[in-house]
C-alpha positions as CSV (number, residue, x, y, z in Angstrom):
1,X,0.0,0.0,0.0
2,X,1.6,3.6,-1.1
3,X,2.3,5.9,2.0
4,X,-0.6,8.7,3.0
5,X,0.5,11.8,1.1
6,X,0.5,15.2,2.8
7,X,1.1,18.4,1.8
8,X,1.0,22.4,3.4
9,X,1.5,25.6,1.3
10,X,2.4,28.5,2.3
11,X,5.7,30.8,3.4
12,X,8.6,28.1,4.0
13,X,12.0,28.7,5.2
14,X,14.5,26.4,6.6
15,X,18.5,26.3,6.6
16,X,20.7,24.3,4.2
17,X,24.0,25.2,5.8
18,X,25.5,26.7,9.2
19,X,25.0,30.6,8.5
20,X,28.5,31.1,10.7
21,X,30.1,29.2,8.0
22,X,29.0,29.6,4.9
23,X,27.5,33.4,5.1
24,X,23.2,34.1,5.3
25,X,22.5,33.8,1.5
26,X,24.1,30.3,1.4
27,X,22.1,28.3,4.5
28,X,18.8,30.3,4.3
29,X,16.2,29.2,2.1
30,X,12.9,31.5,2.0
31,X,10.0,30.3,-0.6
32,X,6.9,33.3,-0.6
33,X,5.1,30.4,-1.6
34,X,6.1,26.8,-0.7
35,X,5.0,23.7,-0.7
36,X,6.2,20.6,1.8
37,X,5.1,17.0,1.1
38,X,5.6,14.3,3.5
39,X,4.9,10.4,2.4
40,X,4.1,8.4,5.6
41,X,5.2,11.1,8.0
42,X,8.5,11.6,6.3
43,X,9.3,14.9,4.1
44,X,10.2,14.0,0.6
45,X,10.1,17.5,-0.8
46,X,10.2,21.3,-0.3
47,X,10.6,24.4,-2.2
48,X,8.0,26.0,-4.5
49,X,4.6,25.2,-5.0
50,X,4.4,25.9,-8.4
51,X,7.7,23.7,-9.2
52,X,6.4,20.9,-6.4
53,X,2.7,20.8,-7.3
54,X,2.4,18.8,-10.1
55,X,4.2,16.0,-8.1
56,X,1.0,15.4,-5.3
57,X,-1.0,12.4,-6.7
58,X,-4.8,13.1,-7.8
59,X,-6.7,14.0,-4.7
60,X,-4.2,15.1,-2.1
61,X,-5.4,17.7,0.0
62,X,-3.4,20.9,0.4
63,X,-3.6,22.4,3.8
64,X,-2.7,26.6,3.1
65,X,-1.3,28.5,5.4
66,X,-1.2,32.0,3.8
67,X,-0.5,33.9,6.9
68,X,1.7,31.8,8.8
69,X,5.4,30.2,8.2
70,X,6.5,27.1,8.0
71,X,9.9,26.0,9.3
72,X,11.5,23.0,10.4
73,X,10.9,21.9,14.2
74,X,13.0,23.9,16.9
75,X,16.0,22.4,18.9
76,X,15.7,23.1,22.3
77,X,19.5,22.8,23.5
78,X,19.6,22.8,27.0
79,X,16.3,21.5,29.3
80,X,15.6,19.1,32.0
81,X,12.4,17.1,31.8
82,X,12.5,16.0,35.1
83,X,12.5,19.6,36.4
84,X,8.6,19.5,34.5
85,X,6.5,19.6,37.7
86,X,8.7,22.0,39.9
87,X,9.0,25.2,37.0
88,X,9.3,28.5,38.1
89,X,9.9,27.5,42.2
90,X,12.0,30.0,43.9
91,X,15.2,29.1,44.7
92,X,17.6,32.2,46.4
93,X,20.5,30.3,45.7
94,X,21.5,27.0,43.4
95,X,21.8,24.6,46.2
96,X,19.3,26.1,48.4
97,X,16.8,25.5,44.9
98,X,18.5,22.0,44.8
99,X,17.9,20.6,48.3
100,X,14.2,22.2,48.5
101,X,13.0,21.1,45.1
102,X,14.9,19.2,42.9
103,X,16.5,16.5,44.4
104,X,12.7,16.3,46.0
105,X,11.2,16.0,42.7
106,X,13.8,13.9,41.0
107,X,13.3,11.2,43.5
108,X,9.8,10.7,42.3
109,X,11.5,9.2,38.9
110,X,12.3,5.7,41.0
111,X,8.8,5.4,39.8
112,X,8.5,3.9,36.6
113,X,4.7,5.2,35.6
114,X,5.4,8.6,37.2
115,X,7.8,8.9,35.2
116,X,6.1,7.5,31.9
117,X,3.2,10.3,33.1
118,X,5.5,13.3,32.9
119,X,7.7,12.6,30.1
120,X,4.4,11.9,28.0
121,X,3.3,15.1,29.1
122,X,6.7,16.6,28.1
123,X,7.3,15.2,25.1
124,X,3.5,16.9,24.3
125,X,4.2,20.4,25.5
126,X,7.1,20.1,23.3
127,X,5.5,19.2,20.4
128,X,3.0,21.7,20.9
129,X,5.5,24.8,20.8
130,X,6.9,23.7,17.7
131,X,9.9,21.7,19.5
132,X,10.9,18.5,17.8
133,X,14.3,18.1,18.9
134,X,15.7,18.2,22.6
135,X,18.9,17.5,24.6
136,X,17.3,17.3,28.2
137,X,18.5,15.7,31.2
138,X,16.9,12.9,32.7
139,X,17.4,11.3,36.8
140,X,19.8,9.2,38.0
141,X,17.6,6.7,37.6
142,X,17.3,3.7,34.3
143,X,13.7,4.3,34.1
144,X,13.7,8.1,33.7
145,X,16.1,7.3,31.0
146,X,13.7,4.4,29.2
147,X,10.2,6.3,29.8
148,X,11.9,9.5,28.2
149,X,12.9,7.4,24.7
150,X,9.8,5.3,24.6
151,X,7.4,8.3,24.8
152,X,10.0,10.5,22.1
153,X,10.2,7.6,20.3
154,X,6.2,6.7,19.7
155,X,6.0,10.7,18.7
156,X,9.0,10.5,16.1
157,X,10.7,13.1,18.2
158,X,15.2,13.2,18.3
159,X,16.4,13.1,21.9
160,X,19.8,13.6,23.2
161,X,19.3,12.0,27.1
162,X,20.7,10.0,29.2
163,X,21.4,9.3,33.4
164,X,22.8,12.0,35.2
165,X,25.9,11.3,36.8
166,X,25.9,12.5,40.7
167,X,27.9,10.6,43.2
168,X,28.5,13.1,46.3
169,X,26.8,16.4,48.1
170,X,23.3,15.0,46.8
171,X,20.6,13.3,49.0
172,X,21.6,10.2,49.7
173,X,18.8,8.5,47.2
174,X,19.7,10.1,44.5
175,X,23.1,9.8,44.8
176,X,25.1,6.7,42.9
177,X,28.5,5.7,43.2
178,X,30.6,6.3,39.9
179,X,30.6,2.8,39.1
180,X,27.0,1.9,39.7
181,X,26.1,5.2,37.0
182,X,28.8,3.5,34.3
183,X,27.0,0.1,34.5
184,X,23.7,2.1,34.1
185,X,25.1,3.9,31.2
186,X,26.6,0.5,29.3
187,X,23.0,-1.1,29.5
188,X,21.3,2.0,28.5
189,X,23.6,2.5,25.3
190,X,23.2,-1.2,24.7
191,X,19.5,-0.8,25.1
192,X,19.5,1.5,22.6
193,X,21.5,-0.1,19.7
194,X,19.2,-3.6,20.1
195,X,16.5,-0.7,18.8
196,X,17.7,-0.5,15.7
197,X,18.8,3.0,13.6
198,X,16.7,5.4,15.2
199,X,17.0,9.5,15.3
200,X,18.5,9.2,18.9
201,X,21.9,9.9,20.9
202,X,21.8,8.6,24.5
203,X,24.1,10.5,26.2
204,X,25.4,10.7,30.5
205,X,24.9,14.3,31.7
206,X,27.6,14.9,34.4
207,X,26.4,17.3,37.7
208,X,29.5,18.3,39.2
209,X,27.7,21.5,40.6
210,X,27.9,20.7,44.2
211,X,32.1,19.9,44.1
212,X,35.2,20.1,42.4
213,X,35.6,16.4,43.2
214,X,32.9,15.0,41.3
215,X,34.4,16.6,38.0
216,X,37.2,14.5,38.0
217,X,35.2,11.6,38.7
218,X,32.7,12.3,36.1
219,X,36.0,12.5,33.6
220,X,36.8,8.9,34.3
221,X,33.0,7.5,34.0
222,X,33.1,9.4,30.5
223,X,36.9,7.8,29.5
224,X,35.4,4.4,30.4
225,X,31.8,4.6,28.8
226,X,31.1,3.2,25.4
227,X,32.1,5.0,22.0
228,X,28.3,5.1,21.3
229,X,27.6,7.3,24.1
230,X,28.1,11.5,23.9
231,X,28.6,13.3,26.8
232,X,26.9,16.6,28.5
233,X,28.8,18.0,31.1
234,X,27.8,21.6,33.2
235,X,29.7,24.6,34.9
236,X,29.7,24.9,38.3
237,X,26.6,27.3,38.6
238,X,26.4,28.0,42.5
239,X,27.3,31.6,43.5
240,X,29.4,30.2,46.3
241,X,31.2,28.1,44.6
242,X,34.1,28.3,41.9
243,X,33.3,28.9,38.6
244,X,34.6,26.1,36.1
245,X,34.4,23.4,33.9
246,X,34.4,19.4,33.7
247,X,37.8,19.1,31.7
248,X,36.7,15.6,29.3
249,X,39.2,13.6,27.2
């Protein structure tokens, strides 16, 4: 059976190339009047209706969009999923925002269907503000990890995710010994590549905010972890604190 056929009309734009390396003209694409077609959910064309048109099959359906422009999803770069239900709570200070909130909610991820419940709702929020692509922290726990990619994954949504690494100055729950994160990441990564080719990097966010000491053990987890896996380190954020980074291999 052919794929459904859909099509929109209307102002397009997207990029074809990094504008800080090739210059404006060269990466952005505008078409007044464009036309996108997708075949089973997948884009197979773009550019302008009147080149593009004759390519629908008898009877598709145009949706036009006249006043509005179309662009390719947005890429959220930085956002934690887990943080969903405690948005906006005041925090004075980093770790004072940490110990009364956070690490609170993030406990609640041991949970397998709560966390199924928020990443679903998530993954729709996202979706919903034209977001198709995110690299968002999960918990320290497996199953934050696994609801997160199940829930992307049944929306055709590409997630960069993965455990977070925290080991010290953490509620005890939360916290994980270095090695007991690695053999979390290893089975997540393998996890992943039993799925098959998918639009997905699984990667192990490292939380050295709390002290110096954790960076360099967060290096070693990331030396040892498997080439499939990225990594997503932060700066030391608390005011108190030293400002600096997680040196990586």
């Amino acid at each position: 059976m052919p794929a459904h056929v859909t099509a929109v009309r209307g102002p397009l734009i997207w990029f074809r190339d990094d504008p800080f390396l090739v210059g404006r003209d060269d990466a952005f694409v505008y078409e007044s009047d464009g036309l996108l077609i997708c075949e089973g959910g997948v884009i197979t064309a773009a550019g302008d209706y009147g080149a593009l048109r004759e390519r629908l099959p008898r009877g598709t359906t145009v949706d036009h969009y006249p006043d509005h422009v179309i662009t390719a999803g947005f890429i959220d770069s930085h956002i934690h999923y887990v943080q969903t239900g405690i948005i906006a709570a005041f925090g004075s200070q980093l770790i004072d925002w940490l110990n009364h909130y956070t690490f609170v909610e993030e406990q609640r991820f041991s949970d397998a269907d709560y966390a199924r419940r928020i990443a679903s709702f998530f993954c729709d929020e996202l979706l919903r503000n034209g977001t198709t692509t995110a690299l968002t922290f999960c918990a320290v726990y497996p199953q934050s990890v696994d609801a997160l990619f199940e829930e992307s994954s049944r929306r055709g949504m590409r997630m960069a995710a993965g455990k977070v690494l925290m080991d010290r100055n953490a509620p005890r729950r939360p916290a994980r010994h270095r090695s007991v994160g690695l053999r979390g990441l290893q089975g997540a990564a393998g996890t992943l590549a039993r799925q098959g080719p998918q639009p997905l990097r699984h990667h192990a966010p490292l939380r050295p905010d709390e002290h110096a000491g954790a960076a360099g053990g967060g290096r070693h987890v990331v030396a040892r972890a498997p080439r499939s896996a990225g990594a997503h380190a932060r700066l030391r954020e608390h005011r108190r604190g030293l400002l600096g980074t997680v040196p990586l291999p």
